[in-house]
C-alpha positions in Angstrom: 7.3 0.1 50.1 9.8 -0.8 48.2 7.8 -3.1 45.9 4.8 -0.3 45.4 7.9 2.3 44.2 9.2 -0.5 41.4 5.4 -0.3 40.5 5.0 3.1 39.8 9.0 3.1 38.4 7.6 0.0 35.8 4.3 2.7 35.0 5.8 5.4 34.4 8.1 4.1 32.1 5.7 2.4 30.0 3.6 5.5 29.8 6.9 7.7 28.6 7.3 4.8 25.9 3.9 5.1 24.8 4.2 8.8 24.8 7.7 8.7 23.0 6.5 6.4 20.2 2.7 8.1 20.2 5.1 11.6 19.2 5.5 10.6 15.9 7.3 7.7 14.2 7.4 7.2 10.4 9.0 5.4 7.2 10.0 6.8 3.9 8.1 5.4 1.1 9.8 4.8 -2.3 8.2 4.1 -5.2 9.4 2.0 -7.8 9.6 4.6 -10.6 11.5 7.2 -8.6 15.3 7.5 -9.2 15.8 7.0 -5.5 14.2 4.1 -6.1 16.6 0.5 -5.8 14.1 -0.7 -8.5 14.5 2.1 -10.7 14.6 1.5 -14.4 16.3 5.0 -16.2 16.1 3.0 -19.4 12.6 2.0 -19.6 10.1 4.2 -22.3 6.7 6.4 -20.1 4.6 3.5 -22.4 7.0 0.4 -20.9 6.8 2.2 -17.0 2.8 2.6 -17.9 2.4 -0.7 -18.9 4.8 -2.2 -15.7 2.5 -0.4 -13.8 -0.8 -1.8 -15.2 0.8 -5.5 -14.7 1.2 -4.9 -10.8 -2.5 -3.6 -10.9 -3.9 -6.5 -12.7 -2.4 -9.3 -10.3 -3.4 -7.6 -7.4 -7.0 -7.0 -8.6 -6.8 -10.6 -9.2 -6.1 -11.4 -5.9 -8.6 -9.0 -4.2 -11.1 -10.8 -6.7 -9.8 -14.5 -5.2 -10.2 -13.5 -1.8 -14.2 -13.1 -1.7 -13.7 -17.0 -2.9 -11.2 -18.6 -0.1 -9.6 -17.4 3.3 -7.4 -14.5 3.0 -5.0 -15.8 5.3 -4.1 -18.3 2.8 -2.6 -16.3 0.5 -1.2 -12.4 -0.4 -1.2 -10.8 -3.8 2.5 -10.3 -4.1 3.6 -12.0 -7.3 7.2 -11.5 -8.7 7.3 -7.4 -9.4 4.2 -6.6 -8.1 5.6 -3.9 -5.9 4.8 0.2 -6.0 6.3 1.4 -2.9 9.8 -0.3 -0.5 10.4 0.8 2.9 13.5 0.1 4.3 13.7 -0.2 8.4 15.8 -1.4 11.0 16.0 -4.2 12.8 17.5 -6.7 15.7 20.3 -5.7 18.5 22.7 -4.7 16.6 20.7 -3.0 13.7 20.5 -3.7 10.4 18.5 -1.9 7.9 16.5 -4.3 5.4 14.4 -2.9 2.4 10.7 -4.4 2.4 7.5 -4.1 0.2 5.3 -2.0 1.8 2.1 -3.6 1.3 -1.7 -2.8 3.1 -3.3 -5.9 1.5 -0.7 -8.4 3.5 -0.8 -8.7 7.0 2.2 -10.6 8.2 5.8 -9.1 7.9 8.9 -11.1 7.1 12.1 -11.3 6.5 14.2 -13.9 4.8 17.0 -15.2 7.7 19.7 -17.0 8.6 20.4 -20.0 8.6 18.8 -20.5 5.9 17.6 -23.4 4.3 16.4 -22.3 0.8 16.6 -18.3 -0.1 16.0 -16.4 -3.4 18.6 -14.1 -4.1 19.1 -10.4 -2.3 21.5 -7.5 -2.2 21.3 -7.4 1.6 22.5 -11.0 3.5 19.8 -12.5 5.1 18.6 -11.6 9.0 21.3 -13.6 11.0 19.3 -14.2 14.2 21.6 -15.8 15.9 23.4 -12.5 16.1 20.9 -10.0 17.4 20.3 -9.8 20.6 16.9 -9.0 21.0 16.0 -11.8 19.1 13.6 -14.6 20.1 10.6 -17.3 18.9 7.2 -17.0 20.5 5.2 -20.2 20.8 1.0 -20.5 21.2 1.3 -18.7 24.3 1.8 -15.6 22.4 -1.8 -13.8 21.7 -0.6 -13.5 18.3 -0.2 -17.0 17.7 -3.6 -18.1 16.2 -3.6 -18.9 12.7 -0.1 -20.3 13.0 1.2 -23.9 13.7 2.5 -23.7 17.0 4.3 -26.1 19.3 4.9 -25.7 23.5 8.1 -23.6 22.4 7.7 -22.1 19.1 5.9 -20.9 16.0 5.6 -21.5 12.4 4.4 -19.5 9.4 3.9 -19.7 5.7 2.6 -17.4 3.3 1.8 -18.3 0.1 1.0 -16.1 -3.1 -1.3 -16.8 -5.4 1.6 -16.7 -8.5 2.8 -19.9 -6.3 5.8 -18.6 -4.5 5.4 -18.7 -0.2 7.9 -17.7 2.7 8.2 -20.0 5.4 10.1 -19.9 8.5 9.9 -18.9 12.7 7.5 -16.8 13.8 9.6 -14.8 16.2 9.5 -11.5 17.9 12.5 -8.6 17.6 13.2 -5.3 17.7 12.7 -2.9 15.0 13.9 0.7 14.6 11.4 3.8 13.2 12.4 7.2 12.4 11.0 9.9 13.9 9.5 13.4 13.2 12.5 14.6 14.8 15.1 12.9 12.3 16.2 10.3 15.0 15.2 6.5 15.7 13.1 5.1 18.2 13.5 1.6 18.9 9.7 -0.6 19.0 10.2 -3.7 21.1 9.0 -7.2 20.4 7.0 -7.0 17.0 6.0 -10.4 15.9 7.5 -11.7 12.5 8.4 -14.1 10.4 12.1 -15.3 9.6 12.0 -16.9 6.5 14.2 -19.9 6.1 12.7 -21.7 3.6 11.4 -19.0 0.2 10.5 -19.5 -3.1 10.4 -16.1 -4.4 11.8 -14.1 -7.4 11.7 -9.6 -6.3 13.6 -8.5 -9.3 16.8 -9.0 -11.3 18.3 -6.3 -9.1 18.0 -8.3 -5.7 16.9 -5.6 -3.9 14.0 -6.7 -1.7 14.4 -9.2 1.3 10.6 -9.4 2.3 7.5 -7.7 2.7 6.5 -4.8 5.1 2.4 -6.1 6.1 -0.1 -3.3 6.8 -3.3 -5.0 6.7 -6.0 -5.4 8.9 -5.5 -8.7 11.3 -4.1 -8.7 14.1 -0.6 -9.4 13.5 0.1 -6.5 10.6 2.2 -3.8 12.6 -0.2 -1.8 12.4 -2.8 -3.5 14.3 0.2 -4.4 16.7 1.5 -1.0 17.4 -2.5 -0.5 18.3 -2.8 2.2 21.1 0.9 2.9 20.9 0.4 4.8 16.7 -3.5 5.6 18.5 -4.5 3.2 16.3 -4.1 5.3 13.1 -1.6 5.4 10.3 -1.5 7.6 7.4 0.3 8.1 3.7 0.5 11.4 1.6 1.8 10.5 -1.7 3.9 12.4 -4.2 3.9 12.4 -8.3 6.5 10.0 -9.3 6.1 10.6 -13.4 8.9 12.8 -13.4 12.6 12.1 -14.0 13.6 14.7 -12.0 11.1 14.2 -9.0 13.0 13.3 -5.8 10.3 14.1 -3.3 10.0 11.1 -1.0 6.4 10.1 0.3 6.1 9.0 3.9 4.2 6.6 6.1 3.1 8.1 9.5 2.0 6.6 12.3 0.1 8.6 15.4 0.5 11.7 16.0 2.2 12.3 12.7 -1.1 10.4 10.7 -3.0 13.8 11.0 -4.7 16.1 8.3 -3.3 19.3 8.7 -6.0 21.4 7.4 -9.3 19.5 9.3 -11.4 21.5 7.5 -11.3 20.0 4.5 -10.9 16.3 5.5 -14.0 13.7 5.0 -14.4 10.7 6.6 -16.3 7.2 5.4 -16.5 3.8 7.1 -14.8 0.6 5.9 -17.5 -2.2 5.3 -17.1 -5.7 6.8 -16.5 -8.9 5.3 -16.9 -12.9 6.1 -14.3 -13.7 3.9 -11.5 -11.1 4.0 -9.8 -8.4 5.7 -9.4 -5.9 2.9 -9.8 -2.0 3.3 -13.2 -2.2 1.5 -15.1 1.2 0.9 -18.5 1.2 -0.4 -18.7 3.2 -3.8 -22.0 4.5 -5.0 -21.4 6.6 -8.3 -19.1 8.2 -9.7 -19.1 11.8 -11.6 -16.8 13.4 -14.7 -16.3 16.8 -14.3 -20.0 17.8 -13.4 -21.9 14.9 -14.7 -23.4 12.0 -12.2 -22.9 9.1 -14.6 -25.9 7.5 -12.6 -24.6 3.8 -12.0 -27.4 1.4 -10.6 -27.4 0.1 -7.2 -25.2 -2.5 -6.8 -22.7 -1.8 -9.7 -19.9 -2.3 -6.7 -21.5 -5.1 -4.7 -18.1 -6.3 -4.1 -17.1 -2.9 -2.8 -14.2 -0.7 -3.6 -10.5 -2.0 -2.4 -8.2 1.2 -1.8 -4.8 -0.4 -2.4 -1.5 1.9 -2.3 -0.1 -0.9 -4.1 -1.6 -0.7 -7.5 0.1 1.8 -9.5 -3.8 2.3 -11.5 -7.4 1.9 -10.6 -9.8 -0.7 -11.3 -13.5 -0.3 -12.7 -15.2 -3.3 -12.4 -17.0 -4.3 -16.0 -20.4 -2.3 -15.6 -18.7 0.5 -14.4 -15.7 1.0 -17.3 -18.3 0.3 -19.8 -20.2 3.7 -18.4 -17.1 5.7 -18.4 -16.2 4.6 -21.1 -19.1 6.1 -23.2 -18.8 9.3 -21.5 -15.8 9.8 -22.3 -15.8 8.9 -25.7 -18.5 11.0 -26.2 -16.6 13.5 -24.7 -13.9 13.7 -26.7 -15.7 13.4 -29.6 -16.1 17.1 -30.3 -12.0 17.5 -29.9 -11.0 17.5 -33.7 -7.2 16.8 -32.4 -8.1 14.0 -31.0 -7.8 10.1 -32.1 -8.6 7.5 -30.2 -6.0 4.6 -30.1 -7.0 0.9 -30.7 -5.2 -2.2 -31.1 -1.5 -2.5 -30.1 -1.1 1.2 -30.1 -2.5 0.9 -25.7 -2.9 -1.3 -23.1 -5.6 -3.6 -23.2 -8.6 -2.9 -21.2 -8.0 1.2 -21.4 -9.4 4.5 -22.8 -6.6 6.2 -24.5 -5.9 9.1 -27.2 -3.2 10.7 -29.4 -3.4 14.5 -28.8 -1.8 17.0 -31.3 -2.3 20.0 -29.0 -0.4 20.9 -25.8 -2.9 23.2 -24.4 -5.5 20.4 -24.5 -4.4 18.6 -21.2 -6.3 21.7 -19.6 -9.4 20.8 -20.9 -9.5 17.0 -19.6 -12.4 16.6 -16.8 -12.1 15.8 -13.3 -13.5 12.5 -11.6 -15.3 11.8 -8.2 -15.7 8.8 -6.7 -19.2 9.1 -4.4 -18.7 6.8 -1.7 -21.3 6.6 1.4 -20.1 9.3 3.5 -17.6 11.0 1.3 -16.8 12.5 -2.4 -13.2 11.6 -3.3 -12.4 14.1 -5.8 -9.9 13.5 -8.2 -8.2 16.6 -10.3 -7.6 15.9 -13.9 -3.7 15.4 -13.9 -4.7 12.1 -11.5 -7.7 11.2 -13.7 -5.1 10.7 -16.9 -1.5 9.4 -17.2 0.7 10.8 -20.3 2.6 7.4 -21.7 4.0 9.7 -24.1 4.4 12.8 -25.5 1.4 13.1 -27.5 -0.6 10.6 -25.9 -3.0 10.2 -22.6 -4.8 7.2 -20.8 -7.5 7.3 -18.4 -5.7 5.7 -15.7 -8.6 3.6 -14.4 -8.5 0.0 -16.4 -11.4 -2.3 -17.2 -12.0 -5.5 -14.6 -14.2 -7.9 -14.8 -15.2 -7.7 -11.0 -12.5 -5.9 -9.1 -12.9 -2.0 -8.0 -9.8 -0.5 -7.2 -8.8 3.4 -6.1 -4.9 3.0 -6.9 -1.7 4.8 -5.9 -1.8 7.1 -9.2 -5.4 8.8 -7.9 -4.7 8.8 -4.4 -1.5 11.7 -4.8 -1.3 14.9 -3.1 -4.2 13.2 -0.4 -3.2 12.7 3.1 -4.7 9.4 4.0 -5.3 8.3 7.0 -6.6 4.9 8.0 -8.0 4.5 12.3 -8.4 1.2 12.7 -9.7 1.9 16.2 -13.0 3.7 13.9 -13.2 1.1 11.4 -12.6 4.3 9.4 -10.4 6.1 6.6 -10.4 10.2 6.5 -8.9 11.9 3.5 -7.9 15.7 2.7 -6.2 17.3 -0.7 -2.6 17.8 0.5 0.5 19.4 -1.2 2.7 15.8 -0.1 5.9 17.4 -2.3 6.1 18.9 1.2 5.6 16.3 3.6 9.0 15.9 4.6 9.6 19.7 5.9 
């Protein structure tokens, strides 16, 4: 009798937890160019920011690229700066808060700890494990343990990034701490990690990052492992950052907070599989400006489309650019206050022009992106970045074979990624007010 009570005591609680976390947790999302930002640079030109920005997208479509050649376990595009978004979260018994990369193309999270062998430099002392409480190594009998070198009593990981830097270390388990949709914590038991004790890695000249928060799709990215406990799902609405004066924080939801509001609006597309990696691939067809099908041929995006919070800008594989290109041009070729910039005056690889009238901006087209089940419309002030006063750029860069829907097209959407589904749904969202 006794035993069958414990039983149902040991059920019930682990359906309240499940319940509890289910409700709503979620993580404030910074992003590099907001004064709220660690990272933030006041002193840096819109050109200088627009051209940081173009940097991070350019490694990481290099690394998407590198993946369809090798196993993707093997390496993570993270290269030194190649951030867009930090979370910072809690973790171990007691709690310390840590400031990560948030990052949907890695899949493992880590932290650099103590004792520690080798460490790069960071604000925040490394993870002492010896002083949490909750802390402890798993070893292969862990179901998470494939993939790593594992001994009867403990784990081992290393990541390496393609720029050549890694973290090593213990692949461990601990507690970590989420905010909720009602403003206080909620403590998530044993998520896998790693401890870095051996790093090469370089995040900045202010020290400001201590690891990298992984999203992706295998098995051991916290999303996968929160699993039925987030229902699977996670989701991101995020705000303009090209403002000085723009403090409206984006957030990442998880469960019942990864929801559209408005349903009827929201479309819904299928990620496609892969042999060779584990990216969130979508499969573009065509793509429009303003009311024009530009009429790509099949196969333009055999490689598929990567949709990547972490590049600041999108990618258009070679064909593609080349088609927009030519639109555009021819677009903007009736606009007498128009002059298209060459040479040093923009970014290589981009569509850019000096404008001598305010009231233009009004006049630039939308884009949408036709993908097999879904039209992912982007307004005009997504479709061009202002670098400076009297100058624009489609913010969509040339590639030779990398398609990428970036972080600077994807604001004011909620998107929400069930990995239950296989799926990603997608709604036009006011996200200056996803914090109320």
């Amino acid at each position: 009798m006794a035993l069958t009570i414990k039983i149902v005591i040991c059920l019930f609680l682990n359906l309240l937890s499940l319940v509890i976390i289910s409700s709503g947790l979620r993580l404030k999302l910074t992003h590099r160019d907001s004064p709220n930002s660690p990272l933030y640079e006041p002193n840096l030109s819109d050109f200088e920011r627009f051209n940081k920005n173009v940097e991070i997208s350019q490694n990481r479509a290099s690394y998407f690229h590198q993946t369809r050649l090798q196993n993707s376990s093997l390496r993570a595009p993270i290269k030194p700066h190649d951030y867009t978004y930090t979370v910072d979260i809690g973790l171990g018994t007691p709690v310390v808060t840590r400031t990560l990369i948030f990052d949907t193309g890695s899949h493992l999270t880590w932290t650099q700890c103590r004792p520690c062998i080798r460490c790069f430099k960071q604000e925040q002392p490394p993870f002492n494990m010896r002083n949490s409480s909750s802390f402890g190594v798993i070893s292969r009998k862990n179901k998470l343990s494939k993939g790593f070198t594992c001994s009867a009593t403990r784990c081992f990981y290393i990541v390496r990034y393609y720029s050549g830097q890694f973290s090593s270390g213990l692949v461990a388990a601990e507690d970590f701490m989420f905010e909720t949709s009602a403003g206080d914590s909620q403590r998530v038991a044993g998520m896998v990690f790693g401890c870095g004790i051996i790093n090469g890695a370089d995040f900045g000249k202010k020290n400001a990052i201590s690891g990298v928060f992984g999203m992706g799709k295998e098995p051991v990215s916290f999303a996968r492992q929160l699993g039925a406990r987030i229902k699977n799902r996670f989701s991101y609405c995020l705000t303009k950052t090209d403002s000085k004066n723009n403090t409206k924080a984006s957030y990442l939801r998880f469960g019942d907070e990864a929801v559209i509001k408005n349903g009827t609006n929201a479309q819904t597309m299928r990620f496609l599989h892969t042999t060779k990696n584990n990216l969130y691939l979508l499969n573009l067809i065509d793509i429009s400006i303003g009311s024009q099908r530009l009429g790509l041929k099949q196969g333009t995006f055999k490689e598929g489309c990567v949709i990547d919070s972490g590049s600041s800008v999108s990618l258009l594989n070679e064909n593609a650019f080349i088609k927009v290109e030519k639109y555009l041009v021819a677009y903007f070729w009736s606009f007498k206050n128009l002059r298209k910039l060459v040479g040093k005056e923009v970014p290589k690889g981009f569509v850019c022009y000096a404008n001598s009238r305010k009231d233009f901006f009004g006049k630039l087209p939308d884009m949408t992106y036709h993908f097999e089940g879904a039209d992912f419309h982007v307004p005009w002030e997504n479709v061009f970045v202002t670098i400076e006063n009297d100058a624009f750029c489609l913010a969509a860069m040339r590639s030779k074979n990398t398609t990428i829907l970036g972080a600077y097209q994807q604001r004011n959407v909620r998107v929400v990624y069930d990995l239950k589904d296989d799926k990603l749904s997608f709604a036009p969202e006011d996200c200056s007010r996803d914090a109320v």
